[in-house]
C-alpha positions in Angstrom: 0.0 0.0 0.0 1.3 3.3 -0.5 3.5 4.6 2.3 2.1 8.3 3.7 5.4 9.1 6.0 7.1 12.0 5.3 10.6 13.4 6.3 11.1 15.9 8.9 12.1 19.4 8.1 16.0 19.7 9.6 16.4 22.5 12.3 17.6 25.4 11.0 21.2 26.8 12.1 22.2 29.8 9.9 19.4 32.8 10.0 19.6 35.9 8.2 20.0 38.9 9.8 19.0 42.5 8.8 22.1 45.1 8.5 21.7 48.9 7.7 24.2 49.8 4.6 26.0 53.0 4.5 23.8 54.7 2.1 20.5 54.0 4.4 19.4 50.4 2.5 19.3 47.0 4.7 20.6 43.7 3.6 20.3 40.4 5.3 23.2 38.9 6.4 24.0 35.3 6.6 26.9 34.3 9.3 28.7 31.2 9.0 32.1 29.2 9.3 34.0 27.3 6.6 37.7 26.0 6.3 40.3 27.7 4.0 43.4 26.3 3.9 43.1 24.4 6.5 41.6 26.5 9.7 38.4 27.6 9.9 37.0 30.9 8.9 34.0 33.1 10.4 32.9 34.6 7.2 29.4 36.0 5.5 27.4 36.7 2.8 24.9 39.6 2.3 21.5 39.3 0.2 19.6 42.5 -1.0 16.0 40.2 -0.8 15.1 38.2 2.2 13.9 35.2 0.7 17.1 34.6 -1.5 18.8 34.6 2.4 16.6 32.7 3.9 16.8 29.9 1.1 20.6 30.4 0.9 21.0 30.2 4.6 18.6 26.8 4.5 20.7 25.7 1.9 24.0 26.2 3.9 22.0 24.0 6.9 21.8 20.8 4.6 24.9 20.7 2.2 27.4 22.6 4.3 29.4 26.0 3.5 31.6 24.5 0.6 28.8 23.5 -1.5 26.8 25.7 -0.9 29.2 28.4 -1.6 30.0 27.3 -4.9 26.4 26.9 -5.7 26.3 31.3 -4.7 29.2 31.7 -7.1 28.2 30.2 -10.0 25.0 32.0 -10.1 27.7 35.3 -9.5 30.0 34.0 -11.8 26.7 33.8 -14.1 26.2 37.6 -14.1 27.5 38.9 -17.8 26.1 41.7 -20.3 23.6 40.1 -22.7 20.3 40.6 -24.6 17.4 37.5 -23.6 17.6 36.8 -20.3 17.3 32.6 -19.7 14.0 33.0 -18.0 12.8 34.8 -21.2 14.0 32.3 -23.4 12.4 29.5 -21.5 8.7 31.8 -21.8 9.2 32.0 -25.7 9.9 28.3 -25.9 7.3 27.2 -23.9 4.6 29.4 -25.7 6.0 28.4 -28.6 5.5 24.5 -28.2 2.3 23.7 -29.7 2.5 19.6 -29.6 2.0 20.5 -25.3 -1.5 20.5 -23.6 -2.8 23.2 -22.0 -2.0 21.9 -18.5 1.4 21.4 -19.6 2.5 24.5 -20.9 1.1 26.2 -17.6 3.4 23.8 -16.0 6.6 24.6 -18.1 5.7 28.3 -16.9 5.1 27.1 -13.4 8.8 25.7 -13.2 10.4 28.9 -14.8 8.7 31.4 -11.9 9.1 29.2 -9.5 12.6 27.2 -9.7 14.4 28.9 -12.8 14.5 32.9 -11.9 14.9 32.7 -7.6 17.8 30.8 -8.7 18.8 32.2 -12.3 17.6 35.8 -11.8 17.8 37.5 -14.8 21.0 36.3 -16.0 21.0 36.3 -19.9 20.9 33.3 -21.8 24.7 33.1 -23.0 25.7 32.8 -18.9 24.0 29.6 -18.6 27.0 27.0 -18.4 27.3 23.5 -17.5 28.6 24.7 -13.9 25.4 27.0 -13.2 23.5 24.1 -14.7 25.0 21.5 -11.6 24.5 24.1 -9.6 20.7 24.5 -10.1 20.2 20.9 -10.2 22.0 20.8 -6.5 19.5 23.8 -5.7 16.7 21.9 -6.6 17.4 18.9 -4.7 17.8 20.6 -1.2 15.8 24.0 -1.9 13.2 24.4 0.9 10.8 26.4 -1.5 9.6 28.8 1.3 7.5 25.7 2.5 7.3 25.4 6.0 6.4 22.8 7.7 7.3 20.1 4.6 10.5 18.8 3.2 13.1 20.4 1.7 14.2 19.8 -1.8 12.6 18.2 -4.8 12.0 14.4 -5.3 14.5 13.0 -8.4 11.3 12.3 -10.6 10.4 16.0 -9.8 14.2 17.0 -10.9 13.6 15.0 -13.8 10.9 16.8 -15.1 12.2 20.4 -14.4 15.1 19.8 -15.9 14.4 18.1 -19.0 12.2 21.1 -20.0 15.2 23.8 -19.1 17.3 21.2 -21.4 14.7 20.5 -24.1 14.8 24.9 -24.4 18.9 25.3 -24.4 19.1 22.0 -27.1 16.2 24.3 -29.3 19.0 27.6 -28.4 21.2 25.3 -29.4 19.2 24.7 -32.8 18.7 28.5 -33.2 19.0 29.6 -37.0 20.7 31.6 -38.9 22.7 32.3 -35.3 22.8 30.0 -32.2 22.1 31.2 -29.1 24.2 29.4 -27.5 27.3 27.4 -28.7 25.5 23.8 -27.2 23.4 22.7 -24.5 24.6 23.0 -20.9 22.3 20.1 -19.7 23.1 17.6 -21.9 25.9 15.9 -19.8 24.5 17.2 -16.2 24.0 14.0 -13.6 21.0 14.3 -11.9 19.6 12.4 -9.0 19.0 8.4 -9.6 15.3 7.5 -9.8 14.1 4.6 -8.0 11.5 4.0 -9.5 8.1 2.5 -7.9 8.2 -1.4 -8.1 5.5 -2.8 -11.0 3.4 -5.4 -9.1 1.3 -7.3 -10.7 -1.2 -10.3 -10.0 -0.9 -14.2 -10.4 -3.6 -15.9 -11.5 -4.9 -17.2 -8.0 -4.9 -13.2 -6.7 -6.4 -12.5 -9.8 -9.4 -14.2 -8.6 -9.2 -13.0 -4.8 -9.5 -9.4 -6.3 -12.2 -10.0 -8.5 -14.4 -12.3 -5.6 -13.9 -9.1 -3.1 -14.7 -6.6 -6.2 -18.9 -6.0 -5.9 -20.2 -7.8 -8.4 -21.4 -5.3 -11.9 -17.3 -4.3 -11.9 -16.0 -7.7 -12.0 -16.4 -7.0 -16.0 -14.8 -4.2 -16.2 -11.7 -5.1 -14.0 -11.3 -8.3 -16.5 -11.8 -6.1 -19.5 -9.0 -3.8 -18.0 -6.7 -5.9 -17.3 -7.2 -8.0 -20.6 -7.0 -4.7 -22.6 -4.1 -3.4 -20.7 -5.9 -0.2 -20.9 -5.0 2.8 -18.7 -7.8 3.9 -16.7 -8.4 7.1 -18.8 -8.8 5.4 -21.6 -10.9 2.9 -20.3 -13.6 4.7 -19.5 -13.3 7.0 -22.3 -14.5 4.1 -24.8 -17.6 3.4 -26.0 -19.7 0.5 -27.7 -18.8 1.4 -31.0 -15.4 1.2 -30.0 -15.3 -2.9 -29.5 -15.5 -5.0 -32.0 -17.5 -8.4 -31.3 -16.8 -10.4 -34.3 -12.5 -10.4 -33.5 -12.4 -9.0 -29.9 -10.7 -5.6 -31.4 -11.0 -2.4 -29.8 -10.2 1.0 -30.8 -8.4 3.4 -28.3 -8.1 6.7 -30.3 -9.0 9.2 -26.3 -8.6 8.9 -22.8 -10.1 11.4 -20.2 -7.3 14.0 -19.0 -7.3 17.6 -17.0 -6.6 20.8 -18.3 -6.0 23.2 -15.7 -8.1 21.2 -13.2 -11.3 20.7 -16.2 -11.5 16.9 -17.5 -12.0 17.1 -21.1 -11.0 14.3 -23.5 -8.2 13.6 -25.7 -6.2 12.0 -27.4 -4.2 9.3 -25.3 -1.1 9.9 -23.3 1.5 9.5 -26.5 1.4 9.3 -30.3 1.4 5.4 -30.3 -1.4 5.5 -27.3 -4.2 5.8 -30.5 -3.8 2.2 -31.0 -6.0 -1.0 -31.9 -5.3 -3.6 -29.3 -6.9 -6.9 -28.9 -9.0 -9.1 -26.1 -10.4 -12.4 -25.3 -13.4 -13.0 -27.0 -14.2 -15.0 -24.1 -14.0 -11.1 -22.3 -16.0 -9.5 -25.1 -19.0 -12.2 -24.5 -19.5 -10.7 -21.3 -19.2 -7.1 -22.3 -23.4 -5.2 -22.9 -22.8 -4.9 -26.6 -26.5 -4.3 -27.1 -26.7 -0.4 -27.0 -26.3 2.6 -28.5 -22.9 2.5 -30.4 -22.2 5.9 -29.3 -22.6 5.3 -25.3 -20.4 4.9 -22.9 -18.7 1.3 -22.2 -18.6 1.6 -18.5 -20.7 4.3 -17.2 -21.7 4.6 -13.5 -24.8 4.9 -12.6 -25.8 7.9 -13.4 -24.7 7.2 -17.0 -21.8 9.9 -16.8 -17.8 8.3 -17.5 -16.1 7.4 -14.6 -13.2 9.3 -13.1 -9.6 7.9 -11.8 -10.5 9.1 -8.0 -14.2 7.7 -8.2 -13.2 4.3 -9.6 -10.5 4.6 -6.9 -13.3 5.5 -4.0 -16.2 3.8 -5.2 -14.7 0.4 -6.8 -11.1 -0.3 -5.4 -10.7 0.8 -2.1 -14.2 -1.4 -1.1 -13.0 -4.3 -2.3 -9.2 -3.6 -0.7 -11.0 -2.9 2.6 -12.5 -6.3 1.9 -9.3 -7.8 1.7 -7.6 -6.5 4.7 -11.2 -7.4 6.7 -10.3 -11.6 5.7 -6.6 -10.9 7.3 -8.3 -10.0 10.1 -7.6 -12.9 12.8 -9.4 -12.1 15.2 -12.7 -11.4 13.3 -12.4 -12.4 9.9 -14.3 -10.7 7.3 -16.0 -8.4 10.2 -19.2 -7.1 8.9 -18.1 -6.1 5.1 -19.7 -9.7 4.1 -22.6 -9.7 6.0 -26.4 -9.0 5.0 -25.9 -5.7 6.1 -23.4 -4.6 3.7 -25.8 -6.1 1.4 -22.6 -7.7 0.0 -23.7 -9.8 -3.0 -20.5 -12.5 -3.4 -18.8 -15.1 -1.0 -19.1 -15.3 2.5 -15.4 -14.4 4.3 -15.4 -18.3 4.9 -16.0 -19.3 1.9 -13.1 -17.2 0.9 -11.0 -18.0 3.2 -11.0 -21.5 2.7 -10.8 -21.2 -1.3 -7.9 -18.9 -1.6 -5.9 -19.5 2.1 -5.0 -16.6 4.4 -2.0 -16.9 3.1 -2.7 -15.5 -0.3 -4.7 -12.5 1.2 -1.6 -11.3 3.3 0.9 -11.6 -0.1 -1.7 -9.5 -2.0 -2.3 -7.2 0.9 2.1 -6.7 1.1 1.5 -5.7 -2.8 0.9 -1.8 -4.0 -2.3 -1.8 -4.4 -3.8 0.7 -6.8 -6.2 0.5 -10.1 -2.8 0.9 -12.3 -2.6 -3.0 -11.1 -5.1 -4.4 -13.9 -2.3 -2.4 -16.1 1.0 -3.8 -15.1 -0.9 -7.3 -14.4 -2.0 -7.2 -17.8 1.6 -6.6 -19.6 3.4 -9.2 -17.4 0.9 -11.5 -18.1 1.8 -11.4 -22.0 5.6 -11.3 -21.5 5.3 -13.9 -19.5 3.2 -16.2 -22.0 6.1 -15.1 -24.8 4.6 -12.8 -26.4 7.4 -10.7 -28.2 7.6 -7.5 -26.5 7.8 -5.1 -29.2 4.0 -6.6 -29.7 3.3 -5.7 -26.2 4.8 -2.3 -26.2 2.4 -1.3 -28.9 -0.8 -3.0 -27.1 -0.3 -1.4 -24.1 0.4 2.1 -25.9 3.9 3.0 -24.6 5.6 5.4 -26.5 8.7 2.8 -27.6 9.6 -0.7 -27.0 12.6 0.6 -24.2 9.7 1.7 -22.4 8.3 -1.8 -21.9 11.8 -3.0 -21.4 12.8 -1.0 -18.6 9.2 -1.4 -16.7 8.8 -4.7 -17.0 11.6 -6.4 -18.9 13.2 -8.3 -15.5 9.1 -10.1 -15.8 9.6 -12.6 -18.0 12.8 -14.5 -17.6 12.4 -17.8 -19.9 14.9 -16.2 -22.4 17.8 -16.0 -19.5 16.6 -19.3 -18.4 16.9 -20.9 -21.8 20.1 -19.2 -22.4 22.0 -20.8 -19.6 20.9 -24.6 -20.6 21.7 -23.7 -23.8 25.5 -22.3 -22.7 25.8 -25.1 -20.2 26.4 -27.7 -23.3 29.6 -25.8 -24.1 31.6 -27.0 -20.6 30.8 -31.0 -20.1 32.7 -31.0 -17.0 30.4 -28.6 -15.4 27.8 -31.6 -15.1 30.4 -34.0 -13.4 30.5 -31.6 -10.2 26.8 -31.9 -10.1 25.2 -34.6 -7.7 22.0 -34.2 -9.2 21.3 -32.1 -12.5 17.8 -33.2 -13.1 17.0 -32.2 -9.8 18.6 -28.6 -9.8 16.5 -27.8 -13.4 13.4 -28.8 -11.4 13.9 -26.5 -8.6 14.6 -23.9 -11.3 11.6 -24.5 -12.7 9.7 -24.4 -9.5 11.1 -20.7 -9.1 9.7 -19.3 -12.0 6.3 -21.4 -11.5 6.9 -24.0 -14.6 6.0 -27.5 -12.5 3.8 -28.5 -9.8 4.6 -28.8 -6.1 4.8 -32.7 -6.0 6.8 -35.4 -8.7 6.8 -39.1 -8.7 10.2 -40.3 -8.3 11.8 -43.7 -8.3 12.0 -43.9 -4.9 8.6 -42.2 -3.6 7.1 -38.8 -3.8 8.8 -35.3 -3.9 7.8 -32.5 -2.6 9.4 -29.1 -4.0 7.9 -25.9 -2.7 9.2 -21.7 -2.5 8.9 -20.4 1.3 8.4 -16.8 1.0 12.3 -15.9 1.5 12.1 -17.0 -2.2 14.4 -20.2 -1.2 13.6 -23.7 -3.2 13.1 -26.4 -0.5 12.4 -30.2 -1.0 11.6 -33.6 0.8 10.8 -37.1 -0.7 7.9 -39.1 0.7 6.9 -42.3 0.6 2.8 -42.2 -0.6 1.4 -39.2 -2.4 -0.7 -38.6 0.6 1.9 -37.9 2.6 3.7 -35.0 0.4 0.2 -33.2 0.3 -0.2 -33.7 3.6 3.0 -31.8 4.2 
């Protein structure tokens, strides 16, 4: 489930002070200590606006005097004669992007008022270097924003996206005809913060089920059609009857819902290859309502209008999640979400219980559970089967196949698997240190999920089985019986 923690803001050390100038003016001083050459040295800077101290002073707090230091002089350093000014540049770009939503180009100009000019000023364009550049990207990562009370500094998915627009605009001055405006881009070889991205869970077959017994009943369609279609939720609920095609299970996602400046409005899908024809079971299209006007909505609620991402969230998920974490209950399994009066339609919590294990509702419960899940379960599903992923990357509408690779690429692992018997024929000696080969392939096989738990052997019954360290265990018994009974 999604973590809600958050970090502490650090104390602050270093406050700006207000000092009277000669000529009448004040200036706020930051105080501070730093080593030169080997002893330490009171020292200060002075700052003619108060915020620009007080973020300077709360950078000093987190990355020390050095750093932040040479963050102060670059932007110093930065300060030559010249005509556009960066934050000027990055406006005309922005406006002058018309491939961008609304919502986006609001954004871009969101970013440039409130990360590019406190830090850039109004520097002119031919300053920016690949030293201010590092130097903003440190800025960004420990800024406090003027936000009190929450974290300092930007995520590295936040960075990300800041700073690929600043770099998209200096590669397009970089472009500039008949005269560059600058000689390259500064940000093409800045390092920025590593990424970790959010692991892709996705369902087994036997969770699968769990999720779609606790769903209430009239969504169990559309959570099958979703995850068959690998549609995103957007585009999900943006189709309509017309746009399935009963004969060969074809359907046509050419919009998804999406908000422009906090208004939903339909579009065109997230990227150029989201308008794509993908394909489902038939066996999902019988149970689709086909019968209606071509022109209405696929899934509507029930008062007819298209579903949004926060109501199918609300109104569908987090029910049947609440369900879930009711069975895990020991002490009162199920509590009163499957009773008569929650007017709860499917299996009693027994009945559950007894069909999927307790054990399978606390692995699925440990997963992060959100609607994007009939996504992801959908796509691993297929690379898993073997189907070749540049035919899943333009099912599932991603805007190139290295997308699908680095999402979900480590899913299907037959290829690696295949590749090392294959190899293993090239070194006959490695077999002779083996006591038994047949019996390591098994136990490989059991760890992707290829064989069953039990095997006949010569000399009884074996049981192989994956404890939830993720380590391959196994035990020979005489009778059948006796290794289920285990």
């Amino acid at each position: 489930m999604p973590s809600t923690t958050s970090r502490k803001p650090s104390k602050r050390v270093h406050t700006p002070r207000p000092r009277p100038r000669t000529d009448g003016s004040v200036c706020w001083q930051v105080r501070y200590s730093i080593t030169r050459n080997g002893k330490p040295v009171a020292t200060s800077q002075a700052f003619d606006d108060e915020l620009e101290a007080v973020r300077w002073a709360a950078l000093l707090d987190r990355v020390g005097p050095e750093r932040a230091e040479a963050i102060l002089f670059a932007r110093i350093g930065a300060k030559v004669p010249g005509e556009i000014t960066i934050a000027e540049w990055l406006r005309q770009y922005a406006d002058q992007r018309r491939s961008v939503e609304d919502a986006t180009r609001t954004r871009y100009h969101r970013y440039i008022d409130l990360d590019v000019v406190p830090f850039m000023g109004e520097q002119p364009l031919s300053a920016y270097t690949e030293e201010l550049d590092a130097a903003w990207v440190l800025w960004l990562e420990h800024d406090v924003c003027n936000r009190p009370g929450r974290p300092p500094g930007n995520s590295p998915k936040t960075i990300r996206n800041k700073h690929g627009f600043v770099s998209e605009a200096m590669a397009a001055a970089a472009r500039h005809r008949p005269q560059p405006l600058v000689p390259s881009n500064p940000c093409a070889h800045t390092r920025l913060p590593r990424v970790n991205g959010r692991r892709r869970d996705f369902l087994t077959p036997t969770e699968y089920e769990l999720v779609e017994a606790v769903l209430w009943p009239k969504y169990r369609v559309m959570f099958e059609f979703m995850v068959m279609s690998m549609c995103r939720p957007g585009e999900a609920f943006a189709l309509t009857v017309g746009d399935i095609d009963p004969e060969t299970g074809a359907v046509n996602v050419d919009k998804a819902w999406k908000y422009d400046n906090g208004r939903r409005k339909l579009g065109p899908p997230k990227s150029e290859r989201g308008t794509r024809v993908t394909h489902v079971p038939l066996e999902t299209i019988a149970r689709l309502d086909l019968d209606r006007d071509p022109d209405e909505l696929l899934f509507p609620t029930g008062a007819g209008t298209a579903f949004t991402t926060h109501g199918l969230y609300e109104q569908v998920w987090l029910p049947a999640v609440r369900r879930l974490e009711a069975l895990a209950d020991r002490e009162q399994p199920g509590g009163k979400l499957f009773g008569r009066m929650a007017h709860w339609e499917g299996e009693t919590a027994a009945e559950l219980l007894a069909r999927f294990g307790l054990k399978t509702v606390d692995r699925l419960l440990k997963k992060w559970l959100t609607p994007y899940l009939t996504r992801h379960t959908g796509i691993s599903w297929r690379l898993q089967d073997g189907v070749p992923i540049w035919v899943v990357s333009r099912d599932a509408g991603h805007e190139s196949v290295s997308t699908t690779d680095r999402r979900y690429g480590h899913i299907d692992t037959r290829a690696s698997i295949a590749a090392a018997e294959r190899v293993g024929g090239r070194l006959p000696s490695l077999r002779t240190n083996v006591v038994s080969l047949e019996l390591a392939r098994r136990r490989r096989l059991v760890r992707i999920g290829e064989i069953g738990e039990i095997d006949p052997l010569a000399e009884g019954f074996e049981a192989i089985w994956k404890d939830r360290a993720g380590v391959v265990h196994s035990q020979v018994f005489d009778t059948f019986a006796a290794a289920v009974a285990h």
